[in-house]
C-alpha positions in Angstrom: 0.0 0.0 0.0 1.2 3.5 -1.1 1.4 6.7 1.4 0.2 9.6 -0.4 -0.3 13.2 1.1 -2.9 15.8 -0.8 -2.5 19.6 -0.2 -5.4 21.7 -1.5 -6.9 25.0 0.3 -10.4 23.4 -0.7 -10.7 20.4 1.8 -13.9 18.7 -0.9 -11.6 18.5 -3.3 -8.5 16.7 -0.8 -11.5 14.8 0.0 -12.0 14.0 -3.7 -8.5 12.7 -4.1 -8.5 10.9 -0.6 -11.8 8.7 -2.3 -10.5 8.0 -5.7 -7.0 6.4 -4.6 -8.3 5.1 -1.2 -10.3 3.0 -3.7 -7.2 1.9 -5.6 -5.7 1.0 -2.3 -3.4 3.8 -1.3 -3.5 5.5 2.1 -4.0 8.9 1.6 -3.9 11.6 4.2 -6.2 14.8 2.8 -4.8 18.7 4.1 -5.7 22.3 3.7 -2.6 23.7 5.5 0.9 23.3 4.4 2.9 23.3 7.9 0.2 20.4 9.0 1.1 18.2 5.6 5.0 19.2 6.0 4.9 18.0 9.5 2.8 14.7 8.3 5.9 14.0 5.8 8.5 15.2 8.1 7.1 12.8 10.3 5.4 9.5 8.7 6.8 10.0 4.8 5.3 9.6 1.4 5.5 7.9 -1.7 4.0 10.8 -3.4 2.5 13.9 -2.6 -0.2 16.1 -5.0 -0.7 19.9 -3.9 -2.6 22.2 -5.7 -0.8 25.3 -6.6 -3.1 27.9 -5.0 -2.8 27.5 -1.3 -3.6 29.4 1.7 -0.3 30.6 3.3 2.9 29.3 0.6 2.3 28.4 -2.9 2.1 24.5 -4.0 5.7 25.4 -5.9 6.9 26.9 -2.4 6.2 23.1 -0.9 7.3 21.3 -3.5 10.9 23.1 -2.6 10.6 22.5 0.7 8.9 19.0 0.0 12.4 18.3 -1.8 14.6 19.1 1.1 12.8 16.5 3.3 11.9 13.6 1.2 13.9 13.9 -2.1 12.2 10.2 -2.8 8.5 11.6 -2.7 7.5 11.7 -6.3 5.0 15.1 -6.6 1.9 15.5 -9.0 0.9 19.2 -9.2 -2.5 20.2 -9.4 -4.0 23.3 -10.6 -6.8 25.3 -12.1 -4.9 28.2 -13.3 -2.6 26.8 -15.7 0.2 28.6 -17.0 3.4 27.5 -18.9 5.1 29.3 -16.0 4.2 27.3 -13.6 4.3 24.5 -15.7 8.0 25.1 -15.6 8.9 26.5 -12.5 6.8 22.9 -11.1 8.9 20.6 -13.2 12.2 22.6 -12.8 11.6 21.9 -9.0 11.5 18.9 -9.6 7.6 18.1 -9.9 6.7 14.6 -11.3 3.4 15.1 -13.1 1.7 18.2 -13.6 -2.9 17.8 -13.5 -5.3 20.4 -14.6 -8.5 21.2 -12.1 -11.2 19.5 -12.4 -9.6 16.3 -11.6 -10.3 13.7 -14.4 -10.2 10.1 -11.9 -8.6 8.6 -14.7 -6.1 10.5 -15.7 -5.5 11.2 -11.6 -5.4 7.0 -11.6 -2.7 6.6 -14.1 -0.3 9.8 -13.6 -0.4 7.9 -9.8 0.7 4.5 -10.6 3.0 6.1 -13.1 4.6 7.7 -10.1 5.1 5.1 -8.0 6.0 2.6 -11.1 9.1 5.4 -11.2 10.3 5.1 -7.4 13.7 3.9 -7.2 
């Protein structure tokens, strides 16, 4: 079974996430703030982490940084509803896995997932 943390300032849609893999068998820990979901990782680790982009106090690129200091392993999917090559970019220079576009598609959250932890090593 897989660890994943979600990071969205709209706790539904962490929700959201937390069904659709819970159903594939991961265990998946839902947050709206980032210091909680750092300490979580700090703390119990991750196989792979999804934050939105738009969050309350640090942006999702600001945790993915920080995300890399304390588990370089954790593979990271990006979420957003604003998309912009920019972020596209900044996201994958940080070192961002996968990259998904708001509203969620399940199956595109599925596979980008498995992809991810198919990677690992």
């Amino acid at each position: 079974m897989s660890k994943i943390i979600v990071l969205d300032d709209v706790a539904d849609a962490g929700r959201m996430v937390q069904r659709i893999l819970e159903r594939k068998g991961h265990e998946v820990h839902p947050f709206t703030d980032e210091e909680q979901a750092l300490a979580h990782l700090r703390a119990q680790g991750a196989d792979v982490a999804i934050l939105d982009i738009k969050l309350k106090r640090m942006s999702g690129i600001e945790v993915l940084d920080e995300i890399r200091r304390i588990s370089p392993d954790t593979k990271v999917i990006m979420l957003t509803g604003y998309p912009t090559l920019e972020t596209a970019r900044q996201a994958q220079q940080l070192g961002a896995f996968e990259y998904c576009i708001k509203p969620i598609d399940k199956d595109e959250l599925e596979e980008k997932v498995a992809v991810a932890l198919g990677s690992s090593g």
